[in-house]
C-alpha positions in Angstrom: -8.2 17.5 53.4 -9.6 19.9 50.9 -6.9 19.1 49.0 -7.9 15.6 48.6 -11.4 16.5 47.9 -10.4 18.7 45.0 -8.1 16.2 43.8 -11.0 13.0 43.9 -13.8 15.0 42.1 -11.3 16.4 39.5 -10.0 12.5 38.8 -13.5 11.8 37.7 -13.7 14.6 35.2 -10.6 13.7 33.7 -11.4 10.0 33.4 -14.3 10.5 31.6 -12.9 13.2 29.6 -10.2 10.8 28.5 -13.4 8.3 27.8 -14.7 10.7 25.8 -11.6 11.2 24.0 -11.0 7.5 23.3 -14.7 7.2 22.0 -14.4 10.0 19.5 -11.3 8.8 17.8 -12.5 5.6 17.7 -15.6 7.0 15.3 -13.3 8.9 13.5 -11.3 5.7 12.5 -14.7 3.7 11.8 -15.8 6.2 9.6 -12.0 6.9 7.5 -10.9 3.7 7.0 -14.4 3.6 5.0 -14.9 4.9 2.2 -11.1 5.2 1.5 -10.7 1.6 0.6 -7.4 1.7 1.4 -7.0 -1.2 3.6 -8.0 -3.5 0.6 -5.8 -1.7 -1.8 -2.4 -2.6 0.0 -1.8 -5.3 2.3 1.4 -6.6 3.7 2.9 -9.1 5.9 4.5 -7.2 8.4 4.6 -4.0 7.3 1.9 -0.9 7.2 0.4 0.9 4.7 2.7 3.9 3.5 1.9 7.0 2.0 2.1 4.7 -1.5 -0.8 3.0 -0.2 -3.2 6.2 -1.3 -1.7 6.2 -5.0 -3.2 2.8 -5.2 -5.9 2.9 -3.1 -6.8 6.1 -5.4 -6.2 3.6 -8.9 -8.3 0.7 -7.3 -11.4 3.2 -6.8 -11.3 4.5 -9.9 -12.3 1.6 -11.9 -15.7 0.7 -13.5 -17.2 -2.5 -12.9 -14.9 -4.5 -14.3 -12.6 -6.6 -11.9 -9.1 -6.3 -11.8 -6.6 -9.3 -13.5 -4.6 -10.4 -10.3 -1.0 -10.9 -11.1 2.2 -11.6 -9.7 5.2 -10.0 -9.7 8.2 -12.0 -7.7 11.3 -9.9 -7.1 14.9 -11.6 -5.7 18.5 -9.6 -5.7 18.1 -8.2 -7.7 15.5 -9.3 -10.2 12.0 -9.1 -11.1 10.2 -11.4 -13.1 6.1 -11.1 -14.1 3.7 -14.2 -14.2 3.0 -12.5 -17.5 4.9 -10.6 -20.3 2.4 -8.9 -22.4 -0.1 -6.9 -20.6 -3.8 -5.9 -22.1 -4.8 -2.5 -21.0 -6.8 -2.7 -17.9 -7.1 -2.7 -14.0 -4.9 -5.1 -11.9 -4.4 -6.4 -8.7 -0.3 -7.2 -8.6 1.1 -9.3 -5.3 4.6 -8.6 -4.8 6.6 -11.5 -3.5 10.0 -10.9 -2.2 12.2 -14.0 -2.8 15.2 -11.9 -2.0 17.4 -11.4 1.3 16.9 -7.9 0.8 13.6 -5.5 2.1 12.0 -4.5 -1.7 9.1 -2.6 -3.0 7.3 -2.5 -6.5 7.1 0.6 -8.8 4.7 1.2 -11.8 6.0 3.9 -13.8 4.9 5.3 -17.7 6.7 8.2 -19.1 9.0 8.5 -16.0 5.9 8.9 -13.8 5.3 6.5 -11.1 1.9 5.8 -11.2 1.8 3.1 -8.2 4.1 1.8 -5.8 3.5 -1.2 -3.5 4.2 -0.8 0.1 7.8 -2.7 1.1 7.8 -5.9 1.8 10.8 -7.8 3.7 12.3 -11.2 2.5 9.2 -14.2 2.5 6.6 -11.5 2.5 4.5 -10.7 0.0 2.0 -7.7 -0.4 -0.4 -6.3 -2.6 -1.7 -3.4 -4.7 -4.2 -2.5 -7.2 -3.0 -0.4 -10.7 -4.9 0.9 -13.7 -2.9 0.1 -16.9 -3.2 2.3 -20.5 -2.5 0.7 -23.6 1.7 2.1 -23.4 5.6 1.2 -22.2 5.9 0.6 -18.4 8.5 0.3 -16.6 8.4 -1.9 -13.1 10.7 -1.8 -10.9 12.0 -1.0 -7.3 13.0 1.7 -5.8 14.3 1.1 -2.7 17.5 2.3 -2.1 20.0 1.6 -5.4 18.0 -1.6 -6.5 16.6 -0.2 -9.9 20.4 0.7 -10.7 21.0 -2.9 -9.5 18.9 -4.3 -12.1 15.8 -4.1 -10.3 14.1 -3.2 -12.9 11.4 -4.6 -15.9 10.3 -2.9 -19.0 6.4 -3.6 -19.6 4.3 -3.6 -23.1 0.2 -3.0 -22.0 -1.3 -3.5 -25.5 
């Protein structure tokens, strides 16, 4: 019996030891997802935010007060194609929509630097991202797997 004893008042401390657990983490997500923004920088259909996520959740904050342009950039196998040709310098919010049969992402690079990439997004979804755009030559495009060598790629003038 004293077995039993020390096994029912231990079960207690370890229930509300878990409790306590559960509650902490809980604050600690409240209080992270925040002041990060990140879960209004990239959104997907399916998918969660990747590490790219950060890169844009870090553009999206560092804008003044003026509001982003929302564009769109639809990509198929392998294309991409802008709602938009000529670009004026500036903050935007781009929505990726895969029309493809393949999973694809989008890519912002300037000087061979990728500045932003959209998380993936599988055929019929669509996600989004936020950028920050110098007047310059950009090159969009995806890098999943061999797509860019595919043709998955667009060349950009920001004026």
């Amino acid at each position: 019996m004293p077995a039993r004893i020390h096994a029912h008042r231990t079960l207690p401390r370890v229930a509300s030891g878990v409790a306590a657990l559960a509650f902490g983490l809980a604050g600690l997500t409240a209080c992270g997802g925040g002041d990060s923004g990140s879960s209004s920088a990239a959104t997907s259909a399916g998918d969660s935010p990747s590490s790219s996520s950060s890169s844009a959740a870090s553009a999206s904050s560092s804008g003044g007060s003026a509001e982003a342009e929302a564009i769109t950039a639809t990509e198929q196998d392998f294309s991409i194609s802008l709602d938009e040709d000529t670009l004026k310098a500036g903050s935007y919010t781009i929505t990726v929509v895969n029309n493809g049969s393949s999973t694809h992402d989008l890519a912002v690079a300037e000087d061979g630097t990728t500045k932003a990439t959209s998380d993936k997004v599988g055929p019929g979804e669509k996600t989004t991202f936020t950028v920050d755009l110098d007047a310059g030559k950009y090159v969009f495009y995806c890098s999943v797997g061999n797509h860019r060598a595919m043709g998955m790629e667009k060349t950009v003038q920001v004026q």
